[in-house]
PAFI-350091 format. One record per residue (C-alpha): residue number from 1; y, x, z. Coordinates in pm, whole numbers, padded with zeros to 5 digits. Each point is the difference from the previous one (the first is absolute). Layout:
BEGIN
+-----+--------+--------+--------+
| num |     c2 |     c1 |     c3 |
+-----+--------+--------+--------+
| NUM |      Y |      X |      Z |
...
+-----+--------+--------+--------+
***
This chain:
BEGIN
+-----+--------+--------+--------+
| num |     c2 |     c1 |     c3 |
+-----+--------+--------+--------+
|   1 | -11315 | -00219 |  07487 |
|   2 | -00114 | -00320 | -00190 |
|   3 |  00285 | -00204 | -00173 |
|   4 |  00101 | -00289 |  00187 |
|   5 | -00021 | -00192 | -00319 |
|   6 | -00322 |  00078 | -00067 |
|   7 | -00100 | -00096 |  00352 |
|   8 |  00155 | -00318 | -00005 |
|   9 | -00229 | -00106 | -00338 |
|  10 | -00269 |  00122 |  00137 |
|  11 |  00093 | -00269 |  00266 |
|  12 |  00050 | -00259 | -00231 |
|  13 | -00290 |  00039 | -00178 |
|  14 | -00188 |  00006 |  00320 |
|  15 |  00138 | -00366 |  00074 |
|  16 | -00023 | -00130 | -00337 |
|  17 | -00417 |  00087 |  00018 |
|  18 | -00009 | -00109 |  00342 |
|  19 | -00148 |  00377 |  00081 |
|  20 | -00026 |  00122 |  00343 |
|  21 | -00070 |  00311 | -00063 |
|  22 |  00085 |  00260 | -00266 |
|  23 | -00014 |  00404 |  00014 |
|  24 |  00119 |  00215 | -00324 |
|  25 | -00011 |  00414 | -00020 |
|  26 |  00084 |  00261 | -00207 |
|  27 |  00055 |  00334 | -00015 |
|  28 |  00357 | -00013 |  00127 |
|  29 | -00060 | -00246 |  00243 |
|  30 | -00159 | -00344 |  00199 |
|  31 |  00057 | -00320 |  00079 |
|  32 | -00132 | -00264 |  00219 |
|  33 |  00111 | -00358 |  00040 |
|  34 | -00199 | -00277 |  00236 |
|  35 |  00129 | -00320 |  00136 |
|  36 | -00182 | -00268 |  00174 |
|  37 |  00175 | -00293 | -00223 |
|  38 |  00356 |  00000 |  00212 |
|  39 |  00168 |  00348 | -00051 |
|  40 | -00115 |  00352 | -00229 |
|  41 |  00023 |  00308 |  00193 |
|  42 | -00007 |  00290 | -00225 |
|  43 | -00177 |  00350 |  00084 |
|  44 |  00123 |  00289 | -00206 |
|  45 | -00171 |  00360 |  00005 |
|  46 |  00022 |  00318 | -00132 |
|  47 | -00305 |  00118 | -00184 |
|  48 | -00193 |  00228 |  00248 |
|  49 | -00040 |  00407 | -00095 |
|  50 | -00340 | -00014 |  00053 |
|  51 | -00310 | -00231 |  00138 |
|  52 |  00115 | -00182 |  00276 |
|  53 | -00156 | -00239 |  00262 |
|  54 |  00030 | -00340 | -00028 |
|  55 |  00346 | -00077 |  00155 |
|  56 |  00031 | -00202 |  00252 |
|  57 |  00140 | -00272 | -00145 |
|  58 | -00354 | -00011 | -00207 |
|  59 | -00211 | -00012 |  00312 |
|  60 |  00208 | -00249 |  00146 |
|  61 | -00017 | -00240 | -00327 |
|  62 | -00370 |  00051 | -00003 |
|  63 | -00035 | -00084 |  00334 |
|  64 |  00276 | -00294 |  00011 |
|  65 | -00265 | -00148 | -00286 |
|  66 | -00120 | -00295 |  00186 |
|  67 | -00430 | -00011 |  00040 |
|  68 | -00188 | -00295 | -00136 |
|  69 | -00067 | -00222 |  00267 |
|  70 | -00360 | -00008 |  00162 |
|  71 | -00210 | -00288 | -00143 |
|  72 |  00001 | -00259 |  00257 |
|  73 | -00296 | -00121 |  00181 |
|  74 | -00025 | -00340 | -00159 |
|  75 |  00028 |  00139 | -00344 |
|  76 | -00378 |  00130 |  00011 |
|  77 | -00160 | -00194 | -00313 |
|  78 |  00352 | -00015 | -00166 |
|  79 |  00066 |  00129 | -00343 |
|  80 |  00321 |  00124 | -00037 |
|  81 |  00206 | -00006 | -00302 |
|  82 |  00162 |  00360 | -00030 |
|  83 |  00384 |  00030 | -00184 |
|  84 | -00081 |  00191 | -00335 |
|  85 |  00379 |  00134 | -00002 |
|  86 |  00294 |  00055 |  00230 |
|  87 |  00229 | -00249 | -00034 |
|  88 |  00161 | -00351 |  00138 |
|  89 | -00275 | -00269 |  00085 |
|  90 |  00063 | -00367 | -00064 |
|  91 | -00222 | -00304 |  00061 |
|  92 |  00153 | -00183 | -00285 |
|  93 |  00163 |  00026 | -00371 |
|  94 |  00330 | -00143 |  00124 |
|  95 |  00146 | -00098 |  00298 |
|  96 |  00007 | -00343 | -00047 |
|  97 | -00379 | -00056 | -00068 |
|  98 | -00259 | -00012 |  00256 |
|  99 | -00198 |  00333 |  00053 |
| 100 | -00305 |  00078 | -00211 |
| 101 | -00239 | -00023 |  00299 |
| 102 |  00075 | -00032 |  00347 |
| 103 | -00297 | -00008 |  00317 |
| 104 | -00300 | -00175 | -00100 |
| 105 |  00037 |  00034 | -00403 |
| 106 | -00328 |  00038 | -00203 |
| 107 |  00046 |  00239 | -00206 |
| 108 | -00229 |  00157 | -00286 |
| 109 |  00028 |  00367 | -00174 |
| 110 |  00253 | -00106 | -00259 |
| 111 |  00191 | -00191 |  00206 |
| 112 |  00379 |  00109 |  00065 |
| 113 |  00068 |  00028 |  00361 |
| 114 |  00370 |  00197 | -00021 |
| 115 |  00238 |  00207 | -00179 |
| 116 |  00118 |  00347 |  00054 |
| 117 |  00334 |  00119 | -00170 |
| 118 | -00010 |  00353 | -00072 |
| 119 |  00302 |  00160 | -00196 |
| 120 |  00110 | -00378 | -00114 |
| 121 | -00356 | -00137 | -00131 |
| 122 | -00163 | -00235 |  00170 |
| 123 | -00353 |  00061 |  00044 |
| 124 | -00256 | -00240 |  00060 |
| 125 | -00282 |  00074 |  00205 |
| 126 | -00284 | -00186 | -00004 |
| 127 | -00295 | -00066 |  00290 |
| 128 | -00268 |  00219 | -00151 |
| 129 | -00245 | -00177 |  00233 |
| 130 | -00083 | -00381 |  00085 |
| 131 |  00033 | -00160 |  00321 |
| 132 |  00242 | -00174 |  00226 |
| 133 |  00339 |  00189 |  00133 |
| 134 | -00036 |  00099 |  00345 |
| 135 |  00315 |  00163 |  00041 |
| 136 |  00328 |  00100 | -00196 |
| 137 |  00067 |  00349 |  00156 |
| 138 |  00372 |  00029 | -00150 |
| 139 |  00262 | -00221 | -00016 |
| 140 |  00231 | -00074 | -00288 |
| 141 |  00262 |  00229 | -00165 |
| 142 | -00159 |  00314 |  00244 |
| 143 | -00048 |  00332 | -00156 |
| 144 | -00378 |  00072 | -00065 |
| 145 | -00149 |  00329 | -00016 |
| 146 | -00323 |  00106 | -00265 |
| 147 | -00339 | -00078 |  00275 |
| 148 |  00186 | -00271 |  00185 |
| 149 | -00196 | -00293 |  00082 |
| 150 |  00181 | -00304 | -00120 |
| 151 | -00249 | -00266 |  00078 |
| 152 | -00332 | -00033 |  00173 |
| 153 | -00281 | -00224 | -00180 |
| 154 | -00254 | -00155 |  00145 |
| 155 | -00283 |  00047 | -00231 |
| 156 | -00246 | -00268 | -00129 |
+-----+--------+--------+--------+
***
């Protein structure tokens, strides 16, 4: 059995890195903690004797992942600019100044069109591509994922 005090940092640590996920072994045994940003519901195993099959629990995480949404119709001609990291997506360095680009924007390949915080830096993530923004696909202070389209340019 895992010591309760050693649970409860892993915990803390989870909240203090804003993780929402985190899954330790050893020999002697395993632990799994998720949350979904409101509450940390910890999984504790036993190491298996042998090879097992995933668990259920596995399949079911793997298939609770949520799919990428199709491309919609009206984004044929778009160029979409892709989230290098997972992380939280904001249109702007601080709340109280208006958003790097917002719908209609010309943007070039340097320019910076959001940040992403990952693990308490702030990443800035520039267009990559010139054009006009069609779309912002995310709004601000969501969780991104790596692949997920955060805006859709309308090329020159």
């Amino acid at each position: 059995m895992i010591d309760i005090r050693k649970l409860k940092e892993l915990v803390r640590l989870m909240v203090a890195n804003d993780l929402t996920e985190l899954d330790l072994r050893d020999t002697e045994e395993q632990v799994t903690l998720r949350r979904d940003g409101r509450e940390i519901q910890p999984v504790v195993h036993a190491p298996p004797a042998m090879a097992a099959q995933p668990t259920a629990s596995a399949q079911q995480s793997a298939s609770a992942s949520p799919a990428a949404p199709p491309p919609a119709d009206d984004d044929a001609g778009l160029l979409a600019i892709e989230c290098p990291m997972v992380g939280t997506f904001y249109t702007a360095p601080n709340p109280d100044t208006p958003a790097f680009v917002s719908v209609g924007s010309r943007v070039e390949a340097d320019t910076v069109v959001c940040i992403v915080e990952a693990m308490k830096i702030f990443n800035e993530i520039k267009a990559e591509c010139s054009g006009s923004v069609a779309r912002v696909c995310v709004d601000n202070g969501a969780s991104v994922e790596f692949g997920q389209a955060l805006f859709m340019i309308k090329p020159d």
